[in-house]
N, C-alpha and C positions, 0 to 999 in steps of 0.2 A: 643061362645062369643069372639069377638075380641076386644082389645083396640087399640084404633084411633093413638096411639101414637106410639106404636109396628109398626105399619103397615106405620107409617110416616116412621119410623126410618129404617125399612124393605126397603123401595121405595131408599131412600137414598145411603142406602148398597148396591141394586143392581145400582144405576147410578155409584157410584164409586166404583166400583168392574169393570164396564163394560171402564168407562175411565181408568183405572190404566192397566184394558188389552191390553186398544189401545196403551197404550202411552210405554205400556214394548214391544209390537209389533214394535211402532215405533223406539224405541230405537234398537231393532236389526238389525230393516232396516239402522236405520245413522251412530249409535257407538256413539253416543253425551252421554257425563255422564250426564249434567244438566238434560236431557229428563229422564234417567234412575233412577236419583234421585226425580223425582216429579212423578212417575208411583211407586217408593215404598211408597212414603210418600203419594199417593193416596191411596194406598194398606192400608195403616195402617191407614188413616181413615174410611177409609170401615170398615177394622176388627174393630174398636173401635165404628162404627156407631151398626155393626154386634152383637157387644157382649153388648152394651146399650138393645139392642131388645132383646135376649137371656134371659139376668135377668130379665126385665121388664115383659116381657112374662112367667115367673118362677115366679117371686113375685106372679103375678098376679093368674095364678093357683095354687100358693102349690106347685106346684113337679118342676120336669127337666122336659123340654119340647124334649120329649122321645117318646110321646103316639104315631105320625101316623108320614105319610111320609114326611109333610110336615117340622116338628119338626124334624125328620128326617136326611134329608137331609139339613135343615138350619144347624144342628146342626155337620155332616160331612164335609160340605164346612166350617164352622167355624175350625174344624180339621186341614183343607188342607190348610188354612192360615196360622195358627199358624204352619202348618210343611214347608210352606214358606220361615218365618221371621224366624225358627231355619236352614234351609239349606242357606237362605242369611247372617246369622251372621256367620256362621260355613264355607261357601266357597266364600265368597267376589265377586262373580261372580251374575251381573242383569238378565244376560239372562236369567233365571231360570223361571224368571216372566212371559217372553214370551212364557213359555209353562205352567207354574203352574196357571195363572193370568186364561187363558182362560178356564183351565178346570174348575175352582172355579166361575167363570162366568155363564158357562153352566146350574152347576148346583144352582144355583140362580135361574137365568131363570126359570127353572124345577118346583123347588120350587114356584115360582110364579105363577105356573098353577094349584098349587096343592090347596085342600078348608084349609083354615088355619080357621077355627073354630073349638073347642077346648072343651070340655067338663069339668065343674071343679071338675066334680066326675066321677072317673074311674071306669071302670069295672074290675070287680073282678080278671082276669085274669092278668091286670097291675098293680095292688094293691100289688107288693110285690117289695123289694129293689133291690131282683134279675134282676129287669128289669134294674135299673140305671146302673148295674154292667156289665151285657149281653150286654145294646145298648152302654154304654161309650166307650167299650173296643174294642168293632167291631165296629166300627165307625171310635176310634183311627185307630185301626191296619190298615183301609181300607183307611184313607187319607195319613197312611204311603206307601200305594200301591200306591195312586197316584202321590205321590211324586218321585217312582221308576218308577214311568210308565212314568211322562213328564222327566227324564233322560233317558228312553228308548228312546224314539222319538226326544230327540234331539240327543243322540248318532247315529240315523238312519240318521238326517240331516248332521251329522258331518260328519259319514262316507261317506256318498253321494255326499257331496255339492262338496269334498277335498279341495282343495287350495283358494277358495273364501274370499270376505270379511266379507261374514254374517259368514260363517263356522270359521272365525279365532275371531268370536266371544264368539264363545262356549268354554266350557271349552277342555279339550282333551278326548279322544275320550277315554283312559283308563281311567280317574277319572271318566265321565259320567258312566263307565260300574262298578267303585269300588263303588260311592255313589246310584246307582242302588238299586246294591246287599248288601249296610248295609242297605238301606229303607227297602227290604222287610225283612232282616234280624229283624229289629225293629219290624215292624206290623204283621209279624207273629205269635211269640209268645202272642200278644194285640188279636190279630183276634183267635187264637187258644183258650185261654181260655175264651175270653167274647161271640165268637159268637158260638163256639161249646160246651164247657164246661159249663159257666154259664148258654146259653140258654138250655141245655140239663138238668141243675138243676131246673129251673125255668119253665120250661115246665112238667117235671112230678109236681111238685106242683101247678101248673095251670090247665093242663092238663089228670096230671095221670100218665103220659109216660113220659118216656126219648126221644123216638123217636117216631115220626108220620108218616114220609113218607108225610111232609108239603113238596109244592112248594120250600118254603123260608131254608125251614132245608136241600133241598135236593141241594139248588142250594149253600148256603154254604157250603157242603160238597166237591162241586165241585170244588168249587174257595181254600177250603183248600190241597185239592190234586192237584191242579193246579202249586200253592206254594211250596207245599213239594216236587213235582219232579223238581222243578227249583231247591230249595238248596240242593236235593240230585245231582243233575246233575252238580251244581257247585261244592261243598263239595268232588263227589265222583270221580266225572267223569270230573272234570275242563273246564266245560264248559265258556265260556263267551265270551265278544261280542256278536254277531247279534244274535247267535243262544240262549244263555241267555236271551238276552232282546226281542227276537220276544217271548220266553217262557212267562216271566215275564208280557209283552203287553198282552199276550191270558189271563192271570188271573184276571188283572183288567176290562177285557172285560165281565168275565163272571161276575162280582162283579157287575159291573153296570147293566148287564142283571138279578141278583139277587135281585136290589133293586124293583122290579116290577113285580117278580112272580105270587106275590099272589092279584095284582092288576088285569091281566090276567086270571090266573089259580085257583084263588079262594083260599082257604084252612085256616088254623087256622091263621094266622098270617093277615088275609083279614082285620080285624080291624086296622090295621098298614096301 
């Protein structure tokens, strides 16, 4: 069951989500602030179009709209907004938008292929609050990866482009590499307890088991040791720069190969 008006408000979200991308693209191409002010203030009607549909879609069934992928990933790219508008208050720099705008886009997109019909009574296995706790928190943690990931990829442009116009857009090439490594510093610990720990509670009382050898458990496992040898490699081994954030790039790579495991490969989480 869909309501007419979620799916309005849904269509909306994705037209300005996908203008706010072009116009922070454009603004890297000219440097014009009037361009970079009307691609935030795009941005931020999206997100406000984005979280009208969020509620509405919540009133509507009773719970957090948590259950499948489509809720999902609506509900991560609402994250990766909001970790947006705290990296644009926090470092006064547009460009950001130019790489965070289009990953938030994507996954829109995504989301609009996926069946957004809804059931208002869950199955028994989502009938518990462990689940709001488990998907809130990896979700958080993973739109703070993508937050370090699109400063990965412009640190790659910075360092590449060197002396250009678009290049002396960005911020420096060391701040790129410091706000990197507090994003994943953030979503680690968010990803460490809601996508391993809460779901590892929530699973044996669902399930029975702490661990299954799911698709989805094992491929979170991967992206959390993908993680942890980045901050040991920085922490231990001082790593940073290219070879930190080509690290950092491979984990949000597998994260996104995570969200469609069990879409693939089958397994308990296939209801998702």
């Amino acid at each position: 069951m869909v309501n007419e008006l979620e799916v309005g408000l849904f269509w909306w979200c994705f037209v300005a989500y996908s203008v706010a991308s072009a116009f922070h693209l454009v603004y890297l191409a000219v440097g014009r602030k009037p361009v970079a002010r009307f691609a935030a203030a795009v941005m931020a009607a999206a997100f406000a179009l984005q979280t009208a549909g969020l509620v509405l879609r919540s009133l509507h069934l009773r719970h957090l709209p948590l259950t499948n992928m489509y809720e999902y990933i609506s509900m991560f790219s609402w994250f990766a907004a909001l970790g947006y508008f705290v990296a644009l208050a926090l470092w006064r720099n547009h460009a950001i938008g130019a790489f965070v705008g289009p990953c938030i886009f994507m996954l829109i997109a995504v989301a609009s292929l996926l069946p957004k019909q809804a059931s208002m009574q869950l199955v028994p296995a989502l009938q518990s609050w462990w689940l709001q706790i488990h998907v809130t928190l990896a979700a958080l943690g993973e739109a703070a990866f993508l937050v370090a990931f699109a400063c990965n990829v412009m640190y790659f442009v910075k360092t590449r482009l060197g002396a250009t116009r678009l290049a002396g857009r960005l911020p420096e090439a060391g701040a790129l590499d410091r706000v990197g490594y507090k994003a994943v510093a953030v979503g680690y610990p968010l990803f460490t307890v809601g996508a391993l720990f809460a779901g590892a509670i929530w699973a044996e009382q669902a399930w029975g088991s702490f661990w299954s050898w799911d698709p989805k458990e094992v491929g979170s496992l991967v992206v959390w040791l993908v993680y942890s040898a980045y901050l040991h490699a920085r922490i231990t081994r001082g790593w940073s720069g290219g070879k930190a954030a080509a690290l950092s790039m491979i984990g949000f790579i597998c994260t996104l190969l995570t969200f469609f495991a069990n879409m693939v490969l089958g397994g308990l989480h296939a209801y998702g």
